[in-house]
ROGU-414874 format. One record per atom (N, C-alpha, C): residue in three letters; y, x, z; atom name; chain. Coordinates in nm, 2 decimals, always signed. Atoms other than C-alpha are relative to their C-alpha. Layout:
% ROGU-414874
> residuo, y, x, z, atomo, cadena
> ALA, Y, X, Z, CA, A
...
This chain:
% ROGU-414874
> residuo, y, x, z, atomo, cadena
> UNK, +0.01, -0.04, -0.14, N, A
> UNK, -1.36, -3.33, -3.14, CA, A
> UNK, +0.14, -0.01, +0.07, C, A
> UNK, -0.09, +0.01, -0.05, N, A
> UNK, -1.10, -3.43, -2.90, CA, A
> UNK, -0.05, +0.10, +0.16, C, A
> UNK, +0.01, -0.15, -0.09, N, A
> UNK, -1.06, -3.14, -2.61, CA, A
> UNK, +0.08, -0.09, +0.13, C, A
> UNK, -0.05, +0.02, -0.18, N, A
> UNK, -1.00, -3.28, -2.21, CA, A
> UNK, -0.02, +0.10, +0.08, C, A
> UNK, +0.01, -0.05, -0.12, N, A
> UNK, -0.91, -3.14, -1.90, CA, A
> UNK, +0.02, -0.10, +0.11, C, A
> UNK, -0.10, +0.09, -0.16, N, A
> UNK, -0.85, -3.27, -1.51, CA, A
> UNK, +0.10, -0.07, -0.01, C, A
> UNK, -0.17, +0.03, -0.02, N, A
> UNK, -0.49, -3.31, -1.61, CA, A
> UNK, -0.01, -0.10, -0.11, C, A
> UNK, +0.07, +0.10, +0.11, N, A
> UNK, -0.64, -3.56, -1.91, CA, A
> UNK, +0.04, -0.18, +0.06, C, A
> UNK, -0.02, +0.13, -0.06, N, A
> UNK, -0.44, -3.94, -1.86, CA, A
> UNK, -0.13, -0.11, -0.07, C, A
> UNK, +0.09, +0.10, +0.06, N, A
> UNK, -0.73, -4.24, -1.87, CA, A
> UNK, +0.06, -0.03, -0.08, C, A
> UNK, -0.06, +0.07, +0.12, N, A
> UNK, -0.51, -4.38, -2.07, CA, A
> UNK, +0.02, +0.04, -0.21, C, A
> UNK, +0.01, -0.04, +0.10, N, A
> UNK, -0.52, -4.14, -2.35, CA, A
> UNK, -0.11, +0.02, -0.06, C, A
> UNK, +0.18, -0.05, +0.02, N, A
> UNK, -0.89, -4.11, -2.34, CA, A
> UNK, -0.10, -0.15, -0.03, C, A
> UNK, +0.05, +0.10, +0.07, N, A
> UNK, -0.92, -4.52, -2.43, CA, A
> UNK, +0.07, +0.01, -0.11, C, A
> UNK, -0.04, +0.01, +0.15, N, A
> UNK, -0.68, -4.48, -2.69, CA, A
> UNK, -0.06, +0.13, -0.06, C, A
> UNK, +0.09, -0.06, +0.10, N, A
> UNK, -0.85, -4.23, -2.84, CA, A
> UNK, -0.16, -0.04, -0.02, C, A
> UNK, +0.10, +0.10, +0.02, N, A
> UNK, -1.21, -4.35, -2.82, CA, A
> UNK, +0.04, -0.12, +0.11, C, A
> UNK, +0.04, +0.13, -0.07, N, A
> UNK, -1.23, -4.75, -2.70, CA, A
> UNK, -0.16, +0.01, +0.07, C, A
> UNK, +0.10, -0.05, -0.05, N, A
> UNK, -1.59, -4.62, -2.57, CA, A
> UNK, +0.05, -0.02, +0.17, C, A
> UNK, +0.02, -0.10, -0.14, N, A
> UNK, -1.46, -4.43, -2.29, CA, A
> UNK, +0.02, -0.12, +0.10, C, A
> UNK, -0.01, +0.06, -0.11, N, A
> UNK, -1.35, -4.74, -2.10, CA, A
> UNK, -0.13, -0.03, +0.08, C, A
> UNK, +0.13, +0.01, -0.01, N, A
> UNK, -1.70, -4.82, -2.05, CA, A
> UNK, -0.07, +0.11, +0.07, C, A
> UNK, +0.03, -0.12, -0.08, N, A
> UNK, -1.78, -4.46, -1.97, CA, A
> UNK, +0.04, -0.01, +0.09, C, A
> UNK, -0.08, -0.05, -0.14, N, A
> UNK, -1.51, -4.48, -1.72, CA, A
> UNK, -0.08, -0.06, +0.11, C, A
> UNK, +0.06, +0.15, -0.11, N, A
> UNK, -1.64, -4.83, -1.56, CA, A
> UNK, -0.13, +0.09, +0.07, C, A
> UNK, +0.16, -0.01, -0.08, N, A
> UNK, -2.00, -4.73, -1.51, CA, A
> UNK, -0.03, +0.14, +0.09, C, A
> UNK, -0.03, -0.09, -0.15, N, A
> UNK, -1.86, -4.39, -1.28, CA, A
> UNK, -0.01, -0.05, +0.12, C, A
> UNK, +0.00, +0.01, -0.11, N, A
> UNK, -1.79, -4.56, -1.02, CA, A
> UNK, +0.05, -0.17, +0.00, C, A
> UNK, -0.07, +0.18, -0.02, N, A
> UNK, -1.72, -4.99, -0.92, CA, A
> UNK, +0.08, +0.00, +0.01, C, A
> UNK, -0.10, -0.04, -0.03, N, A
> UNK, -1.41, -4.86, -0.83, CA, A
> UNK, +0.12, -0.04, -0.12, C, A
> UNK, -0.08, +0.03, +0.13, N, A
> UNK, -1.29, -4.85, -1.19, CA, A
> UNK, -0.01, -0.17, -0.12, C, A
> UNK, +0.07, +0.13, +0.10, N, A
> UNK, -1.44, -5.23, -1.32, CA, A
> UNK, +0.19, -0.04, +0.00, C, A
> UNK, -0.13, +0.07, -0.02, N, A
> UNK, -1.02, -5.31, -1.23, CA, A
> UNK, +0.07, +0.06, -0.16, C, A
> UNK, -0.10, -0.05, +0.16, N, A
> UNK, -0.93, -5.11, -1.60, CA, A
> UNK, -0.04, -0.14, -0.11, C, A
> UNK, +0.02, +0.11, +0.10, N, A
> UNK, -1.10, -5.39, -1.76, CA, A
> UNK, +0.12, -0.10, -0.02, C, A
> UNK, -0.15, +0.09, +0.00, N, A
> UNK, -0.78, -5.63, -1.69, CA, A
> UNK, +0.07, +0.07, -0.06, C, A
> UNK, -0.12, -0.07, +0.04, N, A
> UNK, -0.52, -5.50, -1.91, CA, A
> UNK, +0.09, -0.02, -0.02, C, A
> UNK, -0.14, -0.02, -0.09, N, A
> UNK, -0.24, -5.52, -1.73, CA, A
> UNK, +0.00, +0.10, +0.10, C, A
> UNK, +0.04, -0.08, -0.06, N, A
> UNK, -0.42, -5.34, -1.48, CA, A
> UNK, -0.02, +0.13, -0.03, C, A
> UNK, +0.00, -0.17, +0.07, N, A
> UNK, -0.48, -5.04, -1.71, CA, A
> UNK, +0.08, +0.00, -0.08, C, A
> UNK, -0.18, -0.06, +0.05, N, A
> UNK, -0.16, -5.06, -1.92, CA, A
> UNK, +0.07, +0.06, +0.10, C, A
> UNK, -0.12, -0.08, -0.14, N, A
> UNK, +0.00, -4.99, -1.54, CA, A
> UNK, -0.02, +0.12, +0.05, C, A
> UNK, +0.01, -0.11, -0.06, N, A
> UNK, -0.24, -4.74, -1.38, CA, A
> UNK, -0.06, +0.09, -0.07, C, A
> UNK, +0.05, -0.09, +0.09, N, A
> UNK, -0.40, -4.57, -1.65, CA, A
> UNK, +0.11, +0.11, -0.10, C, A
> UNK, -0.10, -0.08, +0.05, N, A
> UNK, -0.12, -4.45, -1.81, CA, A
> UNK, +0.07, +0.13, +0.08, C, A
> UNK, -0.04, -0.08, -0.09, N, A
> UNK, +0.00, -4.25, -1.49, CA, A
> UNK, -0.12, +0.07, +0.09, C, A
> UNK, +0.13, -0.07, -0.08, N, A
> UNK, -0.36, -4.17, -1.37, CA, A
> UNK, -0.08, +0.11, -0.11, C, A
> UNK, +0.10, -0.16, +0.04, N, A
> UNK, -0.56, -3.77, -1.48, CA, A
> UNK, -0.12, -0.02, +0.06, C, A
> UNK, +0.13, -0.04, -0.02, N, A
> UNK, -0.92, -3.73, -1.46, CA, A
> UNK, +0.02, +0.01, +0.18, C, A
> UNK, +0.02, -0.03, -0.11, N, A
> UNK, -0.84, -3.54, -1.14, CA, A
> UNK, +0.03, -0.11, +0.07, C, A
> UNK, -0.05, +0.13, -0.06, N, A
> UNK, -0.65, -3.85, -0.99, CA, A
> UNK, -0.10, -0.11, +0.03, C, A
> UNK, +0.08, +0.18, -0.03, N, A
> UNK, -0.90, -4.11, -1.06, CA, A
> UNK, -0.14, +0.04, +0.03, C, A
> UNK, +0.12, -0.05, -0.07, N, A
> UNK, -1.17, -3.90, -0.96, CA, A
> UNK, +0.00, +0.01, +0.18, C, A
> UNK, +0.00, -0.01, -0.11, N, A
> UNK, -1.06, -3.87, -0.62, CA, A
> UNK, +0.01, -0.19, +0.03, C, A
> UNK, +0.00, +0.14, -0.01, N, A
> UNK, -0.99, -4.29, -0.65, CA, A
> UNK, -0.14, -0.03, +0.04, C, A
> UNK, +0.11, +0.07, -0.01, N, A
> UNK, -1.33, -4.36, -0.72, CA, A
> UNK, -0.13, +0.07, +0.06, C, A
> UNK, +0.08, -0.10, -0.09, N, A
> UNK, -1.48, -4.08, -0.49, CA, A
> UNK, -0.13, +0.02, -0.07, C, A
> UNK, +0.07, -0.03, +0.07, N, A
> UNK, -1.67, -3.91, -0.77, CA, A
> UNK, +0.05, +0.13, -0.02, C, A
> UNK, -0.07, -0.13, +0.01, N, A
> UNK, -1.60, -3.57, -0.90, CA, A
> UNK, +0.11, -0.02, -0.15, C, A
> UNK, -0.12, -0.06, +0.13, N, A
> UNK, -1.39, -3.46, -1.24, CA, A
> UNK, -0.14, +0.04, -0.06, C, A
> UNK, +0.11, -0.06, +0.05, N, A
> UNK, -1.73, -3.34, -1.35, CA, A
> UNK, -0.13, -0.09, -0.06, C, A
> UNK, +0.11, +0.08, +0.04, N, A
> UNK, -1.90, -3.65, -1.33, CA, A
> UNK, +0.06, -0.11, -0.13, C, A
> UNK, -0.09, +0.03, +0.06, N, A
> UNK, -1.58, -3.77, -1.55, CA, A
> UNK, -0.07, +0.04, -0.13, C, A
> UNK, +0.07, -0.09, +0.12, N, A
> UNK, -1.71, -3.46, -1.83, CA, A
> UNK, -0.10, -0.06, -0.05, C, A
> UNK, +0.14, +0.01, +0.08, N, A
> UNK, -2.06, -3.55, -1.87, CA, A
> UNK, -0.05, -0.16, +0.00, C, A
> UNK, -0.01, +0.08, +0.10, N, A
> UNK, -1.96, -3.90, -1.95, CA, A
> UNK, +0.04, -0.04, -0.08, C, A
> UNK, -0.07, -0.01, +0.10, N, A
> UNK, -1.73, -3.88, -2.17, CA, A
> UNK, -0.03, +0.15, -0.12, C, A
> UNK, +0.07, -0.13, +0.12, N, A
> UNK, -1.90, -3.55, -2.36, CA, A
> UNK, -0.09, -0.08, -0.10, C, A
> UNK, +0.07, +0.06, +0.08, N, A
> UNK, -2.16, -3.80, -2.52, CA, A
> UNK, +0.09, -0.04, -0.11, C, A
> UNK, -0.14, +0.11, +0.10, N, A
> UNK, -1.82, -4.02, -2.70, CA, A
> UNK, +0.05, +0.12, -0.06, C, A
> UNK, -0.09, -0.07, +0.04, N, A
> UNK, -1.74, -3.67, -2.83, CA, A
> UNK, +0.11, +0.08, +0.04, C, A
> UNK, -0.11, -0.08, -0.02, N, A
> UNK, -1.49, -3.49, -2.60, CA, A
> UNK, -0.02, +0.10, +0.04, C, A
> UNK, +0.03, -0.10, -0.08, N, A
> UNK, -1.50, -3.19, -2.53, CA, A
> UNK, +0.08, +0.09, +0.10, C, A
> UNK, -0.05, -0.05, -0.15, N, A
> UNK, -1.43, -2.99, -2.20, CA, A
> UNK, +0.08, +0.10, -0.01, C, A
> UNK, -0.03, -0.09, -0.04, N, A
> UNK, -1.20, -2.77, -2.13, CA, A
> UNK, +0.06, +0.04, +0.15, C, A
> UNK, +0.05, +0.00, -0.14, N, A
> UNK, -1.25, -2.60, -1.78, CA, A
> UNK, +0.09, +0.08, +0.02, C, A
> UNK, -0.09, -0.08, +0.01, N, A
> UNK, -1.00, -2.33, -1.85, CA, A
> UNK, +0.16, -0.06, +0.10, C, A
> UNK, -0.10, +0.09, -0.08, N, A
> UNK, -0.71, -2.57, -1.70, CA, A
> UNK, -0.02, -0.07, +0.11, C, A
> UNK, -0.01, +0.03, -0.16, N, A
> UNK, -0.70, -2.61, -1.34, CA, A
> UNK, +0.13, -0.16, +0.04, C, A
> UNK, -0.05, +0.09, -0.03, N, A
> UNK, -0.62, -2.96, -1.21, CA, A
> UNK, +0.16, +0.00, +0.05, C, A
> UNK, -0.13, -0.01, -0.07, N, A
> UNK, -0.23, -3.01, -1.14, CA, A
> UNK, -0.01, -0.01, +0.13, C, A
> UNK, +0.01, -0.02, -0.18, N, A
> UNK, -0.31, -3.09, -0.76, CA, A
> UNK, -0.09, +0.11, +0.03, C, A
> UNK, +0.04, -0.13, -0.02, N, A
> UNK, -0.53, -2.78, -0.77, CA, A
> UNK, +0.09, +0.14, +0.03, C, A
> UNK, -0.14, -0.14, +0.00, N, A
> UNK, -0.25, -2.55, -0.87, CA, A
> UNK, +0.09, -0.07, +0.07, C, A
> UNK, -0.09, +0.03, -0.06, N, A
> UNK, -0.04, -2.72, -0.68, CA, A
> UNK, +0.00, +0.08, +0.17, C, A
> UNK, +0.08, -0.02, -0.10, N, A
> UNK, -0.27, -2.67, -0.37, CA, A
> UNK, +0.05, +0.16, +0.03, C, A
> UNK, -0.01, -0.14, -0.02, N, A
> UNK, -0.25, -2.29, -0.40, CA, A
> UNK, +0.14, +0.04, +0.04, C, A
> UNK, -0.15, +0.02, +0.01, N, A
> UNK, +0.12, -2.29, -0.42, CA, A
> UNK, +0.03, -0.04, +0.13, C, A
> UNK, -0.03, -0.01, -0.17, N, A
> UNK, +0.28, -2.23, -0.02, CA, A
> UNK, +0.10, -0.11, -0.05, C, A
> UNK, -0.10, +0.11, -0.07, N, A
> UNK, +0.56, -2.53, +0.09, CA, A
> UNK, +0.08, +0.07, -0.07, C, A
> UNK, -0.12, +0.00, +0.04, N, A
> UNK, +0.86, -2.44, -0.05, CA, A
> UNK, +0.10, +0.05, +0.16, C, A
> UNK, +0.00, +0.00, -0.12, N, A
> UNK, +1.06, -2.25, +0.25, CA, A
> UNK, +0.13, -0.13, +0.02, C, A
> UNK, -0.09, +0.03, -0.04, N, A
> UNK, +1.33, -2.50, +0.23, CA, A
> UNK, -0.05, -0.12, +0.06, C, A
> UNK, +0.07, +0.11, -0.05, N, A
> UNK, +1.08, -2.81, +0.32, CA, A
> UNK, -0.07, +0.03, +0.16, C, A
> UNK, +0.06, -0.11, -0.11, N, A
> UNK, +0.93, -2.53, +0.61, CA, A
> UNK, +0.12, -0.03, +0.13, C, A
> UNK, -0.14, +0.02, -0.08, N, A
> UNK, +1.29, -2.55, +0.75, CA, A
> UNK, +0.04, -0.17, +0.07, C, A
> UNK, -0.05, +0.10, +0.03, N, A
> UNK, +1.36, -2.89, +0.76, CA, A
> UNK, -0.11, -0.07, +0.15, C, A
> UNK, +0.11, +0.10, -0.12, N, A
> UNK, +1.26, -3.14, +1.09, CA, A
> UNK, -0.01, -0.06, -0.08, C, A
> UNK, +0.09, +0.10, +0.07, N, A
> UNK, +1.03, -3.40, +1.05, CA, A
> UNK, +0.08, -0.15, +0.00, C, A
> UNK, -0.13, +0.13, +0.00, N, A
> UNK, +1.34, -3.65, +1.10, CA, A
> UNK, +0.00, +0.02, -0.13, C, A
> UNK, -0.12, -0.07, +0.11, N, A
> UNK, +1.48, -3.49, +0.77, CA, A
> UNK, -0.15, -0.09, -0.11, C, A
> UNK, +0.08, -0.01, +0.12, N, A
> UNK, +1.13, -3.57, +0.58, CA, A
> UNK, -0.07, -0.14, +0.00, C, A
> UNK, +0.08, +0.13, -0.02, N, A
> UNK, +1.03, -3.91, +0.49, CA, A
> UNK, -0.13, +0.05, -0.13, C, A
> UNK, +0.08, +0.00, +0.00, N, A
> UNK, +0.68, -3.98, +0.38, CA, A
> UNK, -0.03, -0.11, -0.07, C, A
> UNK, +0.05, +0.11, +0.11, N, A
> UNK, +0.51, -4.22, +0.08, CA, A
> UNK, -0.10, +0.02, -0.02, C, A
> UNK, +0.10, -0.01, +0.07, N, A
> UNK, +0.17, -4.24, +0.02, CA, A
> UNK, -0.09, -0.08, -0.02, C, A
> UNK, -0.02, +0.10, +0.10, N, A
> UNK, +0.11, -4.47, -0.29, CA, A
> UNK, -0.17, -0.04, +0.00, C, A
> UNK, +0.16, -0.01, +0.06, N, A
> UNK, -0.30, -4.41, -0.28, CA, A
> UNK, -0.04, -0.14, +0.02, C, A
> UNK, +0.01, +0.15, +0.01, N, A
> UNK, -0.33, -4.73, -0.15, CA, A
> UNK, +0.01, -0.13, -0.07, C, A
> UNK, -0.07, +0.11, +0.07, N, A
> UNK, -0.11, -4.96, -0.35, CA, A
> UNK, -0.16, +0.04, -0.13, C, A
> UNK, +0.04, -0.07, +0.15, N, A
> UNK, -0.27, -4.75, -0.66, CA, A
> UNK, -0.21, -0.03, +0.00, C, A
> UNK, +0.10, +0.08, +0.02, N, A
> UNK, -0.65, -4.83, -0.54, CA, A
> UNK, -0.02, -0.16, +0.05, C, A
> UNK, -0.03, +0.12, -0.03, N, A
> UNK, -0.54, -5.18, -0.47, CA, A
> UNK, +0.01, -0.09, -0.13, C, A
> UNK, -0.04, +0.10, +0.15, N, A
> UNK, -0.49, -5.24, -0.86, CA, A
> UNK, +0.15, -0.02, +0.03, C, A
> UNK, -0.12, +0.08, +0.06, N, A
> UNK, -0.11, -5.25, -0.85, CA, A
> UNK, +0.06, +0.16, -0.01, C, A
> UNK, -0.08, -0.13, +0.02, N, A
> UNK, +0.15, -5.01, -0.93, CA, A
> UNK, +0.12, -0.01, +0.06, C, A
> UNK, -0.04, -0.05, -0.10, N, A
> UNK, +0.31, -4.79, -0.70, CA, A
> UNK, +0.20, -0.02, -0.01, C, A
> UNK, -0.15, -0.04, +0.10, N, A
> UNK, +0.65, -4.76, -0.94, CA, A
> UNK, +0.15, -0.05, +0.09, C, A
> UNK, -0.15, +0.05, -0.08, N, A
> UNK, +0.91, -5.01, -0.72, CA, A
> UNK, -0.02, -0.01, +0.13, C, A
> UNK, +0.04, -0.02, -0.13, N, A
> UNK, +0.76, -4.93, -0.41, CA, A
> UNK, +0.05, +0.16, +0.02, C, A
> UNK, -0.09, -0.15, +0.04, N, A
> UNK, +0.87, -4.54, -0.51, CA, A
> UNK, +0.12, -0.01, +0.02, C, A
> UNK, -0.18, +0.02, +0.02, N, A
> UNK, +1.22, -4.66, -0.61, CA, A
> UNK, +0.08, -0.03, +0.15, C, A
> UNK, -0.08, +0.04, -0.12, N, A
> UNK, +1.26, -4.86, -0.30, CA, A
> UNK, +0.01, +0.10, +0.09, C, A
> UNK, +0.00, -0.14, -0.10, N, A
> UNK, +1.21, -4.54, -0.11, CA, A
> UNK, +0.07, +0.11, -0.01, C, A
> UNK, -0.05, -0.07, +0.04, N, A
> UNK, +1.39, -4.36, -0.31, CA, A
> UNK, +0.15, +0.01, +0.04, C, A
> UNK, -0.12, +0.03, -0.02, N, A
> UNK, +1.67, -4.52, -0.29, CA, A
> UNK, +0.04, -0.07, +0.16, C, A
> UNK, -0.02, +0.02, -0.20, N, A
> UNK, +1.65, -4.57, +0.13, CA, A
> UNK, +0.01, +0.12, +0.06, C, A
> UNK, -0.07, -0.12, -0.02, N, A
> UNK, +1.72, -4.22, +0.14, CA, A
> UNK, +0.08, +0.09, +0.03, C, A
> UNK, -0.07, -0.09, -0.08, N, A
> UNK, +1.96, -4.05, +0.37, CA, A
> UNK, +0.03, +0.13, -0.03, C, A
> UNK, -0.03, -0.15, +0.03, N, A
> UNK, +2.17, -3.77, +0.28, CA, A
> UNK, -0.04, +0.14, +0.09, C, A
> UNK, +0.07, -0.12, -0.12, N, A
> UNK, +1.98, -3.46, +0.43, CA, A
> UNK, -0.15, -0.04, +0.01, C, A
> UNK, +0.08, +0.09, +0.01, N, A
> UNK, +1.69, -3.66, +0.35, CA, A
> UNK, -0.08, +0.04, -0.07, C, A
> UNK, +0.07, +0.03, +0.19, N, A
> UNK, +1.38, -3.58, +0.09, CA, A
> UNK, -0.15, -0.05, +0.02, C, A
> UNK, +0.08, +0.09, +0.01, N, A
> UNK, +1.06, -3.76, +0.01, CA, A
> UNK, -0.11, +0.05, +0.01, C, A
């Protein structure tokens, strides 16, 4: 019995059963791009249940009760990282801060595009203005 949550990377869930790719695929068309692997050595490694359930506009649930046949079992106890995160107020030092001060990245695109986000990060990282955060 291998034990998943939300916070569960695809990537750990083909290397443990080779099944699950196949589980993953037939969620949603969304996912036929793991089959290339290059494509899932890049985004599967950095992508959680929760994550690629919002990719392939499915739930985390419909994730469970296909991968429960291959053997995994659920654990519901652990609240997705972007769940707890969710609950969790701004930080007041981000509250403070103009909207000059705060640049803005969001990778969702690249990431359901099939490529990875990683030097498109960097580059932004490093265009960064002191007084500056991401």
């Amino acid at each position: 019995m291998i034990t998943i949550n939300a916070n569960t990377k695809i990537a750990k869930l083909i290397k443990l059963h080779p099944e699950a790719l196949e589980a993953i695929i037939k969620i949603s068309p969304k996912f036929t791009k793991l089959r290339n692997p290059l494509l899932r050595k890049v985004i599967a490694g950095r992508t959680s249940i929760a994550m690629a359930s919002k990719i392939g506009s499915c739930t985390v649930n419909d994730f469970f009760h296909s991968l429960e046949p291959l053997g995994f079992v659920v654990d519901t106890t652990i609240p997705a990282a972007d769940e707890a995160k969710e609950k969790n107020p701004l930080p007041s030092f981000l509250k403070n801060l103009s909207p000059e001060k705060i640049v803005n990245l969001d990778v969702r695109p690249v990431i359901e595009g099939g490529e990875d986000p990683l030097n498109q990060i960097i580059q932004k990282v490093n265009g960064i203005k002191p007084g500056q955060v991401l």
